[in-house]
TIRODO-822090 format. One line per 5 residues: number of its first residue (from 0); their letters; for each residue z, y, x of N, C-alpha, C. Coordinates in nm, 2 decimals, decimal comma, padded with zeros to 4 digits. Layout:
REM TIRODO-822090
NUM> a> Z/Y/X/Z/Y/X/Z/Y/X | ...;
END
This chain:
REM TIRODO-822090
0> xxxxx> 07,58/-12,65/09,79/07,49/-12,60/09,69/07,42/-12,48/09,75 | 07,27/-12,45/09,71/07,19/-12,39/09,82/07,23/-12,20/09,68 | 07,21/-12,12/09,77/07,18/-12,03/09,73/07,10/-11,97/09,58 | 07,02/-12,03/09,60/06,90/-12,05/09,50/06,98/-12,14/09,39 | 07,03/-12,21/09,39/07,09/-12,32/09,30/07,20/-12,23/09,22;
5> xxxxx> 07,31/-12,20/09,33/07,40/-12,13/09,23/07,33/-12,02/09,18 | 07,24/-11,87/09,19/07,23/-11,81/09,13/07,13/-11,86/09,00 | 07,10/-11,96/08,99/07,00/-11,99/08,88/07,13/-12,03/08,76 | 07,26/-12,10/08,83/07,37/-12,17/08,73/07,42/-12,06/08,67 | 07,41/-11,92/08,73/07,50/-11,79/08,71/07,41/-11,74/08,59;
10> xxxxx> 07,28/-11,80/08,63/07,18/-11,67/08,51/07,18/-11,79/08,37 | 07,19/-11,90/08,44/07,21/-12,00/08,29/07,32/-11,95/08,21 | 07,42/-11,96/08,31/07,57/-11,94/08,22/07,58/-11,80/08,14 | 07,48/-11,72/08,19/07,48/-11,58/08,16/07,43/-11,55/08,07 | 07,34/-11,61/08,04/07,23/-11,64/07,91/07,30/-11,73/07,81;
15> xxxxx> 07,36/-11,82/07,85/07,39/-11,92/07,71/07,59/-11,83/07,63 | 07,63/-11,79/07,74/07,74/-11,70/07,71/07,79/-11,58/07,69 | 07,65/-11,49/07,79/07,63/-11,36/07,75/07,67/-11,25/07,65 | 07,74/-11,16/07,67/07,74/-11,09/07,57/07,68/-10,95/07,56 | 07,60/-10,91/07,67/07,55/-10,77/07,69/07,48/-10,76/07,61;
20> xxxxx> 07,50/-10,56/07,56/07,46/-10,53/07,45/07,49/-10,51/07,35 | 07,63/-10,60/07,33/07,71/-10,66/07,15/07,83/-10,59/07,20 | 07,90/-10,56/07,08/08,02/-10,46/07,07/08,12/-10,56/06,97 | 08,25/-10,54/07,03/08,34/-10,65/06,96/08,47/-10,55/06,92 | 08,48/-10,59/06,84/08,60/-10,55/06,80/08,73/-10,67/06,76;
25> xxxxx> 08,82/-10,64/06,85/08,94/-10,76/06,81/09,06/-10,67/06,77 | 09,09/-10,75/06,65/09,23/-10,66/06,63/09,38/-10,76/06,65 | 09,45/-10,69/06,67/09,55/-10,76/06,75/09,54/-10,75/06,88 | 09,45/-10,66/06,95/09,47/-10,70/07,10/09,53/-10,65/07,13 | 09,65/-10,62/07,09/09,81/-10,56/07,15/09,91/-10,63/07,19;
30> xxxxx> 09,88/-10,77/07,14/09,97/-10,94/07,16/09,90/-10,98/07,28 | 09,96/-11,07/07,34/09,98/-11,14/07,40/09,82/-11,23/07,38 | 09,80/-11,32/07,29/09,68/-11,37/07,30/09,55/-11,29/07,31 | 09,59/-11,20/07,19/09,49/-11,08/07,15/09,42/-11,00/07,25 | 09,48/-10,96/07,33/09,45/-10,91/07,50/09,38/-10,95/07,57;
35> xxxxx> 09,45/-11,13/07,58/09,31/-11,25/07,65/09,20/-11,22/07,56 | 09,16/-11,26/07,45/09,02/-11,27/07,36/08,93/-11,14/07,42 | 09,02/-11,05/07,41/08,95/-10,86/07,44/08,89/-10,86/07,62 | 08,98/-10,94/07,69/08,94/-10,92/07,84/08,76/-11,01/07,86 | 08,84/-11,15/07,78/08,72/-11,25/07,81/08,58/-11,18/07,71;
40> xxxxx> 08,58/-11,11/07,64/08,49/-11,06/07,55/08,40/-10,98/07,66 | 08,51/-10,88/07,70/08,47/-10,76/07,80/08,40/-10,81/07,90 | 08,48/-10,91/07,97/08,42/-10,99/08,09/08,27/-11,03/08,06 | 08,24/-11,10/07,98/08,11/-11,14/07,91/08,05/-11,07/07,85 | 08,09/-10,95/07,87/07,97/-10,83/07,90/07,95/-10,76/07,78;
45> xxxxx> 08,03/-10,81/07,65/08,06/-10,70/07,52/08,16/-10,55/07,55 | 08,12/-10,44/07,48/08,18/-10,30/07,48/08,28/-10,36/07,34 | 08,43/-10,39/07,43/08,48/-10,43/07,33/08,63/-10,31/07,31 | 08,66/-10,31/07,17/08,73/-10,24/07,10/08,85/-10,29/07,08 | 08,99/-10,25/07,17/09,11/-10,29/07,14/09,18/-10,22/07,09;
50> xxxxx> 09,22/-10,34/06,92/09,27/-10,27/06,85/09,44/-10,31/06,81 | 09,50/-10,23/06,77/09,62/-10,22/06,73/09,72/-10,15/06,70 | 09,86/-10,14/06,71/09,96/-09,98/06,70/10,03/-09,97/06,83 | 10,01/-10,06/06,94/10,09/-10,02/07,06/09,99/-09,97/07,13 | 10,00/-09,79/07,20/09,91/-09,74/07,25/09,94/-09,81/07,37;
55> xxxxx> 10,11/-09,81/07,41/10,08/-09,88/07,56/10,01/-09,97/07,58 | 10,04/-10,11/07,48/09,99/-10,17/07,52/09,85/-10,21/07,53 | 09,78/-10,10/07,43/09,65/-10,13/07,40/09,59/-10,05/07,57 | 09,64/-09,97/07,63/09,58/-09,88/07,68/09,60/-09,97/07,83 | 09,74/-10,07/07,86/09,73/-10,15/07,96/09,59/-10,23/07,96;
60> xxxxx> 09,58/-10,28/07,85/09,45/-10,39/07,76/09,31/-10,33/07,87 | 09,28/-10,23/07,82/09,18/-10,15/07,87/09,17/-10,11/07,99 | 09,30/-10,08/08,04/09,30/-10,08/08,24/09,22/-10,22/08,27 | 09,31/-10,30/08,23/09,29/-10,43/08,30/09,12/-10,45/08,27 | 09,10/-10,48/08,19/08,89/-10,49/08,15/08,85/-10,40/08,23;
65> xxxxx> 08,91/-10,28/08,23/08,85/-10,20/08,34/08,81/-10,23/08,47 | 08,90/-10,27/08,53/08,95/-10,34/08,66/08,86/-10,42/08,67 | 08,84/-10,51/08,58/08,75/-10,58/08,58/08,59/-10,60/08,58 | 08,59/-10,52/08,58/08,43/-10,45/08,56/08,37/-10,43/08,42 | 08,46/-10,47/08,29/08,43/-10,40/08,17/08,41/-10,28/08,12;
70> xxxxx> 08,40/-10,29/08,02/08,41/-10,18/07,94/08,49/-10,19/07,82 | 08,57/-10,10/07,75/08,70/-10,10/07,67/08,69/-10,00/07,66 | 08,75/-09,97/07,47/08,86/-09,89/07,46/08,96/-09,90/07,36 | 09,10/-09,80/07,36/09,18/-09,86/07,30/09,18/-09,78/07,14 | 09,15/-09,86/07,00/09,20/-09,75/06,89/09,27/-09,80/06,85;
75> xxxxx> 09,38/-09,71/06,75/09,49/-09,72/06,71/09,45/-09,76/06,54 | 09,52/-09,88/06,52/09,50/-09,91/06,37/09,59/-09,99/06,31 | 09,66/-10,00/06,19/09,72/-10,15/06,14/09,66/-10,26/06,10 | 09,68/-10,32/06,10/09,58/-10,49/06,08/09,55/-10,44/05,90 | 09,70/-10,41/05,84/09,69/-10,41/05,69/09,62/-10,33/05,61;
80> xxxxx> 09,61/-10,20/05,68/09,56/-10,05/05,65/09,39/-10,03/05,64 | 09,34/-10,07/05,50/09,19/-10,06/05,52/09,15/-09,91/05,56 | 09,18/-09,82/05,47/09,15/-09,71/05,53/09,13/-09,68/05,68 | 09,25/-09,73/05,80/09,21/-09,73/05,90/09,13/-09,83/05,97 | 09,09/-09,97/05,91/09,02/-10,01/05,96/08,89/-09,95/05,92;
85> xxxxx> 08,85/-09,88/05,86/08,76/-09,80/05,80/08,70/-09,68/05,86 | 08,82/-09,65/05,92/08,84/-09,52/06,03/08,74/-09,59/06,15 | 08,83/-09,66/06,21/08,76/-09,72/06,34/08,63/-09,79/06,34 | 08,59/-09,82/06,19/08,40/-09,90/06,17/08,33/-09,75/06,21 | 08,39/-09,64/06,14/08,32/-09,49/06,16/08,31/-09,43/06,32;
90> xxxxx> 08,43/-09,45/06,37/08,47/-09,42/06,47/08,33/-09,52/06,57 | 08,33/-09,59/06,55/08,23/-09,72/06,62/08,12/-09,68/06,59 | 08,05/-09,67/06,47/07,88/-09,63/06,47/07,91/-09,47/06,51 | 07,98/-09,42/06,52/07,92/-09,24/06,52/07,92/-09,24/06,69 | 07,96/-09,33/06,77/07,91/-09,40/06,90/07,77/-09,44/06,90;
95> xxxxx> 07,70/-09,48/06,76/07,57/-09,56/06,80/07,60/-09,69/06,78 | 07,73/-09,77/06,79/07,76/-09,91/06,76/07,80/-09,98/06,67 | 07,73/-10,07/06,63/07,74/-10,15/06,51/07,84/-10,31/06,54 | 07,94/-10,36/06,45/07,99/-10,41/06,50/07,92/-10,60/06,50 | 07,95/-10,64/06,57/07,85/-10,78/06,61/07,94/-10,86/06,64;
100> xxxxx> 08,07/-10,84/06,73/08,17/-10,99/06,74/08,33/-10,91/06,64 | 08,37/-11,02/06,56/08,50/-10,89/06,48/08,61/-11,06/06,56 | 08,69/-11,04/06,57/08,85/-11,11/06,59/08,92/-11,08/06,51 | 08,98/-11,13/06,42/09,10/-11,13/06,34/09,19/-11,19/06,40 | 09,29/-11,14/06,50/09,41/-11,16/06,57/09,53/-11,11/06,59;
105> xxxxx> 09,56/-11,02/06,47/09,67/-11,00/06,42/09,80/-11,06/06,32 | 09,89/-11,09/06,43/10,00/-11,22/06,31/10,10/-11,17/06,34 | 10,21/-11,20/06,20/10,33/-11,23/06,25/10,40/-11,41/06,19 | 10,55/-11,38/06,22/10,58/-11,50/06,19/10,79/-11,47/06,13 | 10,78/-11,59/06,09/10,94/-11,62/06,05/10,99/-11,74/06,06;
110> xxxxx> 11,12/-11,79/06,10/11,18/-11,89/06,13/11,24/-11,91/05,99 | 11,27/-11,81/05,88/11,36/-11,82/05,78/11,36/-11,96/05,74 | 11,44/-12,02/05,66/11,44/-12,19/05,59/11,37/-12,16/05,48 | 11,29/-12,26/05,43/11,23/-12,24/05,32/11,31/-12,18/05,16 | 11,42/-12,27/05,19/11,47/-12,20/05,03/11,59/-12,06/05,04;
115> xxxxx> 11,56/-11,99/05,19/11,59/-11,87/05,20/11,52/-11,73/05,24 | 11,40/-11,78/05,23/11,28/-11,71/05,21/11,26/-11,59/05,12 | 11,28/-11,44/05,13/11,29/-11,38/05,04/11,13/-11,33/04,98 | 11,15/-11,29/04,90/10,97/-11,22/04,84/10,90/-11,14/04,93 | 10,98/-11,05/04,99/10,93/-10,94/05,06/10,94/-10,99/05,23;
120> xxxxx> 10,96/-11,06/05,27/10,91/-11,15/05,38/10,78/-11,27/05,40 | 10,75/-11,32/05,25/10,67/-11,36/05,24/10,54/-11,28/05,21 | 10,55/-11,16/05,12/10,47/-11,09/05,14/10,45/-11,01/05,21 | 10,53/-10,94/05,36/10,46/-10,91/05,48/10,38/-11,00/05,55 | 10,44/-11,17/05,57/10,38/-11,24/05,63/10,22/-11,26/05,59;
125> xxxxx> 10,19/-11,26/05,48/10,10/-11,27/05,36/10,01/-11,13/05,43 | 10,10/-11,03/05,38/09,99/-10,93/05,44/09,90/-10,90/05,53 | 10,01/-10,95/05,64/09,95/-10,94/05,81/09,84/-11,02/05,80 | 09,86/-11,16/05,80/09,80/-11,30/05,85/09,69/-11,30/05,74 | 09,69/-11,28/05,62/09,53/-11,33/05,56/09,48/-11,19/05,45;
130> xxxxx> 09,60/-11,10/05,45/09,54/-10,97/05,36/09,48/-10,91/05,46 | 09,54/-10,90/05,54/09,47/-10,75/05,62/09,33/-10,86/05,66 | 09,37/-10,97/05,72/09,25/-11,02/05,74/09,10/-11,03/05,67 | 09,15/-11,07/05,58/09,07/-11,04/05,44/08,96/-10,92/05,39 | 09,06/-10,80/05,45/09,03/-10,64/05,44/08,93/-10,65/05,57;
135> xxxxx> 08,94/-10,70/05,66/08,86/-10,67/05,77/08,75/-10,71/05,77 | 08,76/-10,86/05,73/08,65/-10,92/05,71/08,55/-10,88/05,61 | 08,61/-10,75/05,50/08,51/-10,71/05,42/08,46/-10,56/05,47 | 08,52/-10,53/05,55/08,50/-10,36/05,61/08,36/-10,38/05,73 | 08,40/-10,53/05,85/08,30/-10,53/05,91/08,20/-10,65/05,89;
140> xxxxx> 08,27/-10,72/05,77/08,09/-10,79/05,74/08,07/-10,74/05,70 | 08,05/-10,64/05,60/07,98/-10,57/05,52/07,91/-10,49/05,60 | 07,92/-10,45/05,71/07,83/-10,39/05,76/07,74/-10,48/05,87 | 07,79/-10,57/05,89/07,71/-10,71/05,96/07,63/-10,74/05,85 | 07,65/-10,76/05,75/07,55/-10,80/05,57/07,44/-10,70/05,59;
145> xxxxx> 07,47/-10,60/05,60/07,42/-10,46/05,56/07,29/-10,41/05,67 | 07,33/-10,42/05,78/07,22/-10,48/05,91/07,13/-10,58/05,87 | 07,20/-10,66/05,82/07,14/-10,80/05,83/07,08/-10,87/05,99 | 07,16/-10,84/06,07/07,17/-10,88/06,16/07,28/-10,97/06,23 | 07,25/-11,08/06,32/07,34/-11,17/06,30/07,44/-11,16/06,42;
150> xxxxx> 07,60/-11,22/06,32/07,72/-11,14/06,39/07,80/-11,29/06,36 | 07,90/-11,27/06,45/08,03/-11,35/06,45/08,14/-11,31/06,46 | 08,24/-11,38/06,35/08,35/-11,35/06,27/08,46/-11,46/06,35 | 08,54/-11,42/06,37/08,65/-11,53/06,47/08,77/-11,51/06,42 | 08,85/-11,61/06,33/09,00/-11,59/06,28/09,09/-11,67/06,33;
155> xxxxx> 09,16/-11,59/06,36/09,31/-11,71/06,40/09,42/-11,73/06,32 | 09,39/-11,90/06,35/09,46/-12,00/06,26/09,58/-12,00/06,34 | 09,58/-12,17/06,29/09,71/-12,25/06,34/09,68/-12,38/06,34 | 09,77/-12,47/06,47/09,78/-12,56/06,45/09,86/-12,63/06,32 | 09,94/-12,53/06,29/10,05/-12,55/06,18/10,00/-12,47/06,03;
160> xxxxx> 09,87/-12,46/06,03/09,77/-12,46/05,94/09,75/-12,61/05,84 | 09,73/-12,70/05,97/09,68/-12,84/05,94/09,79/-12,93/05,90 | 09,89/-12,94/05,98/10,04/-13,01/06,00/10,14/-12,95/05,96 | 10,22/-13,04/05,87/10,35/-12,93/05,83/10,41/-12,94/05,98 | 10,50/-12,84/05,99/10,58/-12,79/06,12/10,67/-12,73/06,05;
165> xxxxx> 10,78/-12,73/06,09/10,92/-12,70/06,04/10,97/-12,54/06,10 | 10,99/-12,49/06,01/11,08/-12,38/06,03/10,94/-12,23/06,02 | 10,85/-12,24/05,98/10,74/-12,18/05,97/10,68/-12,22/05,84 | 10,74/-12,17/05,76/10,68/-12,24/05,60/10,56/-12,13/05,56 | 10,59/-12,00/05,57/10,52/-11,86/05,49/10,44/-11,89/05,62;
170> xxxxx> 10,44/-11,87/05,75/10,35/-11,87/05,88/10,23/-11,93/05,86 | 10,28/-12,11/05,79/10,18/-12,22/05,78/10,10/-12,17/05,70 | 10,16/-12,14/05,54/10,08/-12,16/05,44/09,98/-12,02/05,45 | 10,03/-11,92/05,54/09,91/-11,80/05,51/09,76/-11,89/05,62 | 09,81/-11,92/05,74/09,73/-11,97/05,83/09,65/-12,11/05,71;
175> xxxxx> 09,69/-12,18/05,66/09,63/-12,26/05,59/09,53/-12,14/05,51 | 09,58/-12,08/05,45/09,50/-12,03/05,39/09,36/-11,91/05,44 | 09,39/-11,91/05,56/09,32/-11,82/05,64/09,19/-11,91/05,68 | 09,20/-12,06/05,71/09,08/-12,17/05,73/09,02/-12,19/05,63 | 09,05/-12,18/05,48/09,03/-12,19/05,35/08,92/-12,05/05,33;
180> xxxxx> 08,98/-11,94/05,36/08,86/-11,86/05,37/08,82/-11,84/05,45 | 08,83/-11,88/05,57/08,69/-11,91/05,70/08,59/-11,93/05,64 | 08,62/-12,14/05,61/08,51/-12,21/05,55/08,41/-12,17/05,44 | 08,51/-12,09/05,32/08,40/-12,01/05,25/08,31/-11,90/05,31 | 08,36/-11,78/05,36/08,30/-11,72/05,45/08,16/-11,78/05,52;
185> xxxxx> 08,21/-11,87/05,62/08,10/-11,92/05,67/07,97/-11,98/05,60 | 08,00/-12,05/05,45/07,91/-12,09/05,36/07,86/-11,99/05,27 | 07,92/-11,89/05,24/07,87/-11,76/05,21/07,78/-11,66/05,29 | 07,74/-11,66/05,39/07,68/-11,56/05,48/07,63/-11,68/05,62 | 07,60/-11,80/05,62/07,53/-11,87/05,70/07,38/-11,85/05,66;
190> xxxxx> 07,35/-11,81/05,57/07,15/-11,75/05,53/07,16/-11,63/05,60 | 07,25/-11,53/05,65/07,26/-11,43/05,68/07,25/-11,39/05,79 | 07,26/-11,52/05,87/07,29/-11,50/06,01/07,45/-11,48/06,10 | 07,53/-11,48/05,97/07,67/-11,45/06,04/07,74/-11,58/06,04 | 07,79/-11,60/06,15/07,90/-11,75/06,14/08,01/-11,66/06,15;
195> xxxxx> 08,09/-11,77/06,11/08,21/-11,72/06,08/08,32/-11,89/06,10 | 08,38/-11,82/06,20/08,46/-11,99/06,29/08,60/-11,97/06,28 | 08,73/-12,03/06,31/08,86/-12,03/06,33/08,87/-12,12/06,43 | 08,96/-12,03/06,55/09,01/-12,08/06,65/09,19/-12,12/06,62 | 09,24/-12,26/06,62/09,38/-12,28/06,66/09,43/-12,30/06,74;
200> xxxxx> 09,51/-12,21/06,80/09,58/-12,28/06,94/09,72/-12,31/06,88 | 09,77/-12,36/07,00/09,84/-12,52/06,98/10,01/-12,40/07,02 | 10,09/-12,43/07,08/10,24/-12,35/07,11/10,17/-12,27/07,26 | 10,13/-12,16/07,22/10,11/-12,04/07,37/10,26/-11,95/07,37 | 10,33/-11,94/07,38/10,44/-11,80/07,41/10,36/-11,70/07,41;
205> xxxxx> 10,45/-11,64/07,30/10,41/-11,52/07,28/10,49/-11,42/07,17 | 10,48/-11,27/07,18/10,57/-11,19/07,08/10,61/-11,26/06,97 | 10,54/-11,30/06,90/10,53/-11,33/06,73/10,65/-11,46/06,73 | 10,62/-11,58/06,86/10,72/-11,71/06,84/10,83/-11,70/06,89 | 10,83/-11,60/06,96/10,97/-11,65/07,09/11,07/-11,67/07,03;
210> xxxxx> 11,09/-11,62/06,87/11,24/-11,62/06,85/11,25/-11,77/06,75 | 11,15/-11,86/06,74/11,13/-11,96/06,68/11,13/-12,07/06,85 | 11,09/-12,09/06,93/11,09/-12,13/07,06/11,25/-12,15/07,13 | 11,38/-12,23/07,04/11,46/-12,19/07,12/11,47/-12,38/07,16 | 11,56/-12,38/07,29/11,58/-12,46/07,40/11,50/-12,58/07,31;
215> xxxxx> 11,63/-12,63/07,21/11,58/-12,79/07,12/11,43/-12,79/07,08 | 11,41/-12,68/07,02/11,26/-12,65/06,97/11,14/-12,68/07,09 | 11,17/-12,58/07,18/11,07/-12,66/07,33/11,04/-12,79/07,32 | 11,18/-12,88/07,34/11,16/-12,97/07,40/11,10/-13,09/07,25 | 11,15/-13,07/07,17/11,03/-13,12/07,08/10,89/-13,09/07,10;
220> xxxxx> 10,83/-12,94/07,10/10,70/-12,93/07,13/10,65/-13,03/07,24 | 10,75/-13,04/07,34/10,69/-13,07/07,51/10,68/-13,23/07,44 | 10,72/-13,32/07,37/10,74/-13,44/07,35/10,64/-13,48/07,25 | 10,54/-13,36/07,20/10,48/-13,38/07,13/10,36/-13,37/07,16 | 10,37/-13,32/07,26/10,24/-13,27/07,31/10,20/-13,34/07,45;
225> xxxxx> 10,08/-13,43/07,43/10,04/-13,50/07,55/10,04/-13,41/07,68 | 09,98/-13,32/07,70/09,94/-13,20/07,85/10,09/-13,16/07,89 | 10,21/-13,25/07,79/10,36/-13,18/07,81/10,39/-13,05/07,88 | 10,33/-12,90/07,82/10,35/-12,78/07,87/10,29/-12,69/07,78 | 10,30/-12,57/07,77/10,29/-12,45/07,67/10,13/-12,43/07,72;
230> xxxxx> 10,05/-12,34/07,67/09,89/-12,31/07,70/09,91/-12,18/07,76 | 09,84/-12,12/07,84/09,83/-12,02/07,89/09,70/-11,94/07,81 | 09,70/-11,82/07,78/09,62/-11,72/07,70/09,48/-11,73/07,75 | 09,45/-11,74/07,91/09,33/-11,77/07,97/09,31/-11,90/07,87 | 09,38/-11,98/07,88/09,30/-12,13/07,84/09,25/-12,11/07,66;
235> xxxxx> 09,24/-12,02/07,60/09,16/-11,99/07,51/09,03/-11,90/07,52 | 08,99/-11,85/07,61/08,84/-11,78/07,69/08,75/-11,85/07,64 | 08,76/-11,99/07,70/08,61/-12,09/07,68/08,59/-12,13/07,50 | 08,68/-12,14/07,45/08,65/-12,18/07,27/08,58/-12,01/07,24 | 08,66/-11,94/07,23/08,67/-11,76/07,20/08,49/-11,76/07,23;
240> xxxxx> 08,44/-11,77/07,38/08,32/-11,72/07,39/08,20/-11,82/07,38 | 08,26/-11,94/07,35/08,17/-12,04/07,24/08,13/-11,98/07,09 | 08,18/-11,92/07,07/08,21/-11,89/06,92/08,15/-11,76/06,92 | 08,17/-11,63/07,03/08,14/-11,56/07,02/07,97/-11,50/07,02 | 07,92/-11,64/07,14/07,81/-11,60/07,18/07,72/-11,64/07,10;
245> xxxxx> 07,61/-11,56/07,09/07,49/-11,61/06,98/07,39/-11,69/07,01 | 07,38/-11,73/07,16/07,32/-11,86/07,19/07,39/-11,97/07,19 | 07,51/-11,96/07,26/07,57/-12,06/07,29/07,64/-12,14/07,13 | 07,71/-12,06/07,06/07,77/-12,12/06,93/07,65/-12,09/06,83 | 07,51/-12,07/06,84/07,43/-12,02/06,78/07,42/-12,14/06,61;
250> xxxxx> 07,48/-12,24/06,60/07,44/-12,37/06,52/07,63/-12,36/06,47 | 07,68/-12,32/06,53/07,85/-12,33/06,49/07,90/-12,26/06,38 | 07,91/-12,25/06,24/08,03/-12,17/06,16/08,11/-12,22/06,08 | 08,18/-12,24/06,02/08,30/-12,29/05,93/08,34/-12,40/06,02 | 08,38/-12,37/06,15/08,45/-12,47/06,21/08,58/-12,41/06,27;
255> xxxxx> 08,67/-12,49/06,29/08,78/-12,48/06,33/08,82/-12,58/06,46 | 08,91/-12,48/06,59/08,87/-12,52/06,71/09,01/-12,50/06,73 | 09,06/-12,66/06,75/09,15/-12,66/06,79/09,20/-12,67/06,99 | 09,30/-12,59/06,96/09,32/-12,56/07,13/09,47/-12,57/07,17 | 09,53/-12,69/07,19/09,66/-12,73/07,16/09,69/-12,86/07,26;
260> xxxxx> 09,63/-12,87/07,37/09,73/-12,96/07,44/09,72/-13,11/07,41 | 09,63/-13,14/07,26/09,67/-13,25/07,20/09,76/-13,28/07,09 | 09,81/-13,17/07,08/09,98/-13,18/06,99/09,90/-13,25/06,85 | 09,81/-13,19/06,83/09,75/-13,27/06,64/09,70/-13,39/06,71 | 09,68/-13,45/06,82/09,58/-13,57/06,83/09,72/-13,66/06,84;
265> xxx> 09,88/-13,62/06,87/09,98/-13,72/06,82/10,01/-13,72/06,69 | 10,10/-13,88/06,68/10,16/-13,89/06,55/10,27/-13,94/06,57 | 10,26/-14,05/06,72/10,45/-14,11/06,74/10,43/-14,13/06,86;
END
């Protein structure tokens, strides 16, 4: 491939993926997946905003984009806490920056059995996974509405959104419920210019499952899953900056992207 060839593929890819200019904010990027979304954002050329309560790890987050030729930085917030997500929308324009890509990628999880499920585990799970998300989605669309300029909203689901899965009952049903207000979202503010998508990935290792992930449990996953192996955090980049970019997913919102190995495309 001649010279001329590849740099024309670099300025295509650059153009339809691009993110120079747009300012992202992902919360959760203190996990494990959350991290990847923040790097690949950065990489693709967004001043992106890692958010969370681990300063280390938020502040590792930010080395690394650095390293990379990004731009990052790390604020401190709870996923649940509007007030603080409120902080950091202020904290963002008194920069000059308005927010344009938001990530909702803050979760937790529980192994509990369903009929030992107490109240107050259901409603942390509840809080994290679709309240706080909920809160977010109104602190920075509302200022994406308020622009009227057009932005992208990115939530994470589950594959166990769609499929019952065993031993993740409160996990499932908030993630079910988190695509439920995607799809509204998305049909609500598509005249607006804002899409609004959900990404699922399929079994990645990570803080939130490991203690659901034990030996028997693997090897069911691996038997379920055609690619027979776990996802690596990189292998969610390419859906993430489909979604994120405004040419490239420019026709895309109330969709859900599944990223799983195959595990939903079995049945036996």
């Amino acid at each position: 491939m001649s010279e001329s060839t590849t740099t024309g593929s670099s300025a295509y890819l650059r153009n339809l993926f691009g993110l120079d200019g747009l300012t992202a904010v992902v919360i959760g990027a203190t996990g494990t997946l959350g991290s990847a979304f923040a790097e690949a954002l950065a990489q693709a050329g967004a001043y992106t905003f890692v958010v969370g309560r681990n300063r280390e790890h938020g502040d590792a987050c930010v080395a690394r984009i650095k390293q990379l030729g990004g731009q990052a930085e790390f604020f401190a917030a709870d996923a649940t806490s509007r007030p603080e997500l409120e902080a950091l929308l202020q904290h963002l324009t008194s920069q000059g920056r308005n927010p344009d890509i938001l990530i909702n990628g803050a979760g937790i999880n529980s192994p509990t059995p369903f009929l030992d499920i107490p109240d107050d585990e259901w409603d942390r799970i509840f809080n994290v996974n679709l309240t706080g998300l909920r809160r977010a989605c109104q602190v920075f669309g509302k200022a994406m509405v308020e622009r009227k300029v057009a932005g992208s909203i990115i939530n994470i689901a589950s594959v166990s959104a769609e499929i019952p899965l065993s031993r993740v009952f409160t996990y499932s049903a908030s993630k079910a419920a988190v695509l439920s207000l995607t799809k509204n979202l998305a049909r609500e503010w598509a005249p607006l210019g804002i899409r609004v998508n959900a990404l699922s990935p399929g079994f990645f290792p990570a803080e939130q499952n490991r203690k659901v992930l034990t030996p028997d449990r693997v090897a069911k996953v691996m038997s379920h899953t055609p690619m027979a192996r776990f996802g690596s955090p990189e292998e969610l980049a390419g859906a993430i900056l489909l979604m994120a970019a405004p040419r490239a997913g420019s026709f895309l919102t109330g969709a859900n992207i599944l990223v799983d190995g195959g595990f939903t495309a079995t049945t036996i």
